[in-house]
C-alpha positions as CSV (number, residue, x, y, z in Angstrom):
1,X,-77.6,6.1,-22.2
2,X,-74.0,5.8,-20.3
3,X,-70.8,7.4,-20.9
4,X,-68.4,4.3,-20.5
5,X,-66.9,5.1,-17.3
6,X,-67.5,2.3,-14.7
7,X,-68.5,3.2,-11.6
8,X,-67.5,0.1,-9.4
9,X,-67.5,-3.6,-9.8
10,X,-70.0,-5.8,-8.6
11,X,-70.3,-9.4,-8.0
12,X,-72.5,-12.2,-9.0
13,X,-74.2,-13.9,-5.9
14,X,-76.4,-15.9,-7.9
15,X,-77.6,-17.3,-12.0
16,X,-80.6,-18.5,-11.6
17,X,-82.1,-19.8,-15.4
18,X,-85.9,-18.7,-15.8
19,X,-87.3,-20.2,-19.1
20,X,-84.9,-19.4,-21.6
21,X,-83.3,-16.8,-20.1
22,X,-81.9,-16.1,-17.0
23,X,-82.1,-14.1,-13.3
24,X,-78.6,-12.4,-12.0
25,X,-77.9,-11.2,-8.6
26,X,-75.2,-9.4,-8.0
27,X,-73.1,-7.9,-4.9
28,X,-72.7,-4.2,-5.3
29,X,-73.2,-0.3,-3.2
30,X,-72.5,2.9,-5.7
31,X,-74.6,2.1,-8.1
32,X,-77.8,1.4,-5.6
33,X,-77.6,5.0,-4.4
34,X,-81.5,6.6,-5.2
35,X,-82.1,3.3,-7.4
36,X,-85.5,3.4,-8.6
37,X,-88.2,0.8,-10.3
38,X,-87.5,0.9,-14.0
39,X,-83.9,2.2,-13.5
40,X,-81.2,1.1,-16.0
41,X,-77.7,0.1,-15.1
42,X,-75.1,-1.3,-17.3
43,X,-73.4,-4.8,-16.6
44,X,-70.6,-5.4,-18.4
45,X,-72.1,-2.7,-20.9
46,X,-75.1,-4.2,-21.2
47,X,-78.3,-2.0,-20.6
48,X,-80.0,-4.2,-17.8
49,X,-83.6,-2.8,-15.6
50,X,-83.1,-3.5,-12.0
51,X,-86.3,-5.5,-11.0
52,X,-85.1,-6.2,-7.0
53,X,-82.6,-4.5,-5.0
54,X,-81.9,-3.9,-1.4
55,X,-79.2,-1.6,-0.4
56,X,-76.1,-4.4,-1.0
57,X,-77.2,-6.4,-4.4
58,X,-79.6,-6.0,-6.9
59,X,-81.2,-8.7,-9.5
60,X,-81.7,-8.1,-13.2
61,X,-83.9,-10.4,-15.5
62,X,-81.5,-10.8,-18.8
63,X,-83.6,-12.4,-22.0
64,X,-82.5,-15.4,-23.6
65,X,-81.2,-13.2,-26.5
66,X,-79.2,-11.0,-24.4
67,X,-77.7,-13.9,-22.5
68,X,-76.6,-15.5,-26.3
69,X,-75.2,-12.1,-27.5
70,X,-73.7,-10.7,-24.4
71,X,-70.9,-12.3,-22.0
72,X,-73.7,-12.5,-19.4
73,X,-74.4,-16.0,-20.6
74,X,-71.4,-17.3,-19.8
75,X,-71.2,-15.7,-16.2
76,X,-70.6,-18.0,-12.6
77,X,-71.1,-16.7,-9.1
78,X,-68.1,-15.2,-8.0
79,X,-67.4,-13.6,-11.0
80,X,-66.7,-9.9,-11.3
81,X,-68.6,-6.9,-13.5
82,X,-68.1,-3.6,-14.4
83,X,-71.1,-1.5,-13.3
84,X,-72.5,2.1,-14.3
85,X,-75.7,3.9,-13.8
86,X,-77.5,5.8,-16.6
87,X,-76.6,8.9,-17.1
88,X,-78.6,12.1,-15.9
89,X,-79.1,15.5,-17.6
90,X,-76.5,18.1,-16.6
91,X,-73.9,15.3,-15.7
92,X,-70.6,14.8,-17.7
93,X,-69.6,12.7,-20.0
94,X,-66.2,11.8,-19.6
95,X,-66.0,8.7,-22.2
96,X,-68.1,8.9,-25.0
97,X,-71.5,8.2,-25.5
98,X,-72.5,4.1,-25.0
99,X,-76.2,2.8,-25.5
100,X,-75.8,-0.3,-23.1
101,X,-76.8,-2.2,-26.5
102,X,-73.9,-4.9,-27.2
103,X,-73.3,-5.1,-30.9
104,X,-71.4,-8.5,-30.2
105,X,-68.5,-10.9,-28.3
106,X,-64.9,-10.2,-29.4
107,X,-62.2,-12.7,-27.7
108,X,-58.9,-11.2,-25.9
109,X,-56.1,-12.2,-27.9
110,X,-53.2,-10.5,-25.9
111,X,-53.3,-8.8,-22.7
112,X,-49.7,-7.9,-21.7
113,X,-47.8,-5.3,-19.6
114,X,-45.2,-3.3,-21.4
115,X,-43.5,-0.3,-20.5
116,X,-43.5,-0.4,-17.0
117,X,-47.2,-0.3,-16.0
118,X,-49.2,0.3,-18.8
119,X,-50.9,-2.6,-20.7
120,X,-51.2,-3.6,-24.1
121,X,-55.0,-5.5,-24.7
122,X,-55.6,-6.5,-28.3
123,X,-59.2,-8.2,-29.1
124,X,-60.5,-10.0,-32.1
125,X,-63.8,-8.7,-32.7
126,X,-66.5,-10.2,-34.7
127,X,-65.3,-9.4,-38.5
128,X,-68.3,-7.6,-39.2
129,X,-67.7,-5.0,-37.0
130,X,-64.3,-4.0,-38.1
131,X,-65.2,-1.3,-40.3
132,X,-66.2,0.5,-37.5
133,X,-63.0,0.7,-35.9
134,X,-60.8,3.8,-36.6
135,X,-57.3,4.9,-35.3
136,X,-58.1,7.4,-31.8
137,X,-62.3,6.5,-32.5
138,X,-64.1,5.4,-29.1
139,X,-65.1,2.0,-28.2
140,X,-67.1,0.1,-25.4
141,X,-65.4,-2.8,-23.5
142,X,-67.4,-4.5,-21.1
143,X,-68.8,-1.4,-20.8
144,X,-65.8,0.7,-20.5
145,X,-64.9,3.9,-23.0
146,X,-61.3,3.0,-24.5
147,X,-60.0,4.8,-27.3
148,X,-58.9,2.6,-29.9
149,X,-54.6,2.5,-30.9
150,X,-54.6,0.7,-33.9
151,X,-56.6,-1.6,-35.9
152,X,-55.6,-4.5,-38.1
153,X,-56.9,-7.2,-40.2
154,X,-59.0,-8.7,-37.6
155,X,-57.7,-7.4,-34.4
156,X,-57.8,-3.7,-32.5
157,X,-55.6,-2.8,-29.9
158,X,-55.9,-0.7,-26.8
159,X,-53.3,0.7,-24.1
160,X,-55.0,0.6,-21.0
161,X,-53.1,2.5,-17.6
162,X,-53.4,1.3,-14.2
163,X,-56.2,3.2,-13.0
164,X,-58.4,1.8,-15.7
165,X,-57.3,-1.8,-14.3
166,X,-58.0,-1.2,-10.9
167,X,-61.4,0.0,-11.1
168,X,-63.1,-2.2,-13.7
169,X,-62.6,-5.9,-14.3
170,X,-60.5,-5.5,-17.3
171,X,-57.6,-6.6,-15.1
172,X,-58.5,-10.3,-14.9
173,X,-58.1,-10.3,-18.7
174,X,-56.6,-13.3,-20.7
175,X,-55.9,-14.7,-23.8
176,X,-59.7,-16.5,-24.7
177,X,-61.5,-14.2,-22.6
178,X,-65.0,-12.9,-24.0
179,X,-65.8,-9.3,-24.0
180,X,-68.5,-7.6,-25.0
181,X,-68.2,-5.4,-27.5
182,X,-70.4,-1.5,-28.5
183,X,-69.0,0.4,-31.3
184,X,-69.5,3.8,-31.7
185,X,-73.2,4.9,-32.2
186,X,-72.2,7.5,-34.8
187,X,-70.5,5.6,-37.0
188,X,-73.3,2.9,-37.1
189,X,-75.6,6.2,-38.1
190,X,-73.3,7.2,-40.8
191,X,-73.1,3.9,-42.5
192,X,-77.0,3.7,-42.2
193,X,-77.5,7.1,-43.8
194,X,-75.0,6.5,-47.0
195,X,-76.7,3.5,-47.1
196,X,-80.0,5.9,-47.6
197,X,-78.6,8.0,-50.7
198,X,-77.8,4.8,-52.8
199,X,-81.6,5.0,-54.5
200,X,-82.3,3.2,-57.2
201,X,-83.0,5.6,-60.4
202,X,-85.7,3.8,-61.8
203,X,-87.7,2.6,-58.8
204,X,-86.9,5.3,-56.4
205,X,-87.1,2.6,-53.7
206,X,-83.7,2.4,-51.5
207,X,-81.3,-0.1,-51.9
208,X,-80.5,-0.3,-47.8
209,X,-78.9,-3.8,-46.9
210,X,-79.3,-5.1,-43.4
C-alpha cells in the first residue's frame, strides 16, 4: 500500500525484454534506504518487487501483463519515474490511499499553465472508469495523489502547483502523453457491494457483473 506522495524520481538505465515481459533498471537513492528482498516500490504507481539493487539503482522484473496495462511498456532509457516506497505502520498518509495496482492508461489531453504558476492538466481516461471520478474525490497519476477539479464527458481535470511539478515527472507532461491511471479503492468497493444486494428473488443467486 502507498499514499500517493512521490518520494523522488528515478531514471531508467536500462529495458531489457525477458520472454514476454521485461527487466527495468533504474537510477535512483531515497527509495534504496533499508531496501530489503521482497520489498515493494511503486514506479509510476505501479506496485513493482525490487529483485537487485545496490545502493544507486535497482532492477524490477515487470510481467508482460503489467508492461500492456501500465506506461512501463512504453518506457526508454533516459526516461524519468515517479518513485515511492510502501508504506509502514505508524507513518502518515498525506494523499490518500493507492494499491500500486493500475486500473488503466488515460492520455494527457491539455497540460497548460494558467494563472501565474499553477497548471491546468486534463486527461482522457479509459471511459470505463469515469464513473469513478467525483468533483474533490482522490486519484492516482503516475502514482501521484491529485484531487480531482472537475469531471466531464470523457475528460477530468486537475490543478497541479509547482511543488508537485518539481518533484515528480508530471512536469514533462504533453498533449498524447500516457499516464497511468488508479482510481480510488473505495469507490471500486462500493460499486462491488451494490452490485452484491441486486439478488435475484427467485434464484437467490447474485446478479454481479464483471
Amino acid at each position: 500500500m502507498f499514499s500517493g506522495i512521490v518520494e523522488e524520481t528515478g531514471r531508467v538505465l536500462a529495458v531489457e525484454t525477458r520472454g514476454d515481459g521485461l527487466r527495468l533498471q533504474l537510477a535512483a537513492q531515497s527509495v534504496l534506504a533499508d531496501l530489503e528482498a521482497g520489498d515493494s516500490i511503486a514506479v509510476n504507481g505501479c506496485c513493482l518487487t525490487a529483485v537487485e539493487w545496490t545502493a544507486q539503482d535497482v532492477t524490477f522484473d515487470v510481467l508482460a501483463e503489467t508492461a500492456r496495462v501500465t506506461n512501463l511498456g512504453a518506457l526508454a532509457v533516459g526516461d524519468e519515474v515517479n518513485l515511492e516506497r510502501s508504506l509502514r505502520y505508524q507513518e502518515k498518509v498525506g494523499g490518500h490511499l493507492v494499491t500500486g495496482h493500475i486500473d488503466g492508461v488515460g492520455r494527457v489531453q491539455v497540460f497548460e499553465q494558467q494563472g501565474g504558476t499553477d497548471y491546468l492538466l486534463e486527461i482522457e481516461p479509459p471511459t470505463q472508469f469515469l464513473r469513478y471520478l467525483v468533483y474533490k474525490g482522490c486519484v492516482a497519476v503516475n502514482g501521484c495523489s491529485l484531487t480531482v477539479v472537475d469531471v466531464k464527458a470523457s475528460t477530468f481535470t486537475i490543478w497541479l502547483i509547482p511543488h508537485t511539478l518539481d518533484v515528480t515527472n508530471l512536469r514533462h507532461f504533453k498533449p498524447g502523453t500516457p499516464v497511468n491511471l488508479e482510481v480510488d479503492l473505495m469507490a471500486k468497493y462500493a460499486e462491488r457491494l451494490l452490485q452484491a444486494q441486486q439478488v435475484a428473488p427467485a434464484t437467490g443467486q447474485s446478479r454481479i457483473h464483471t
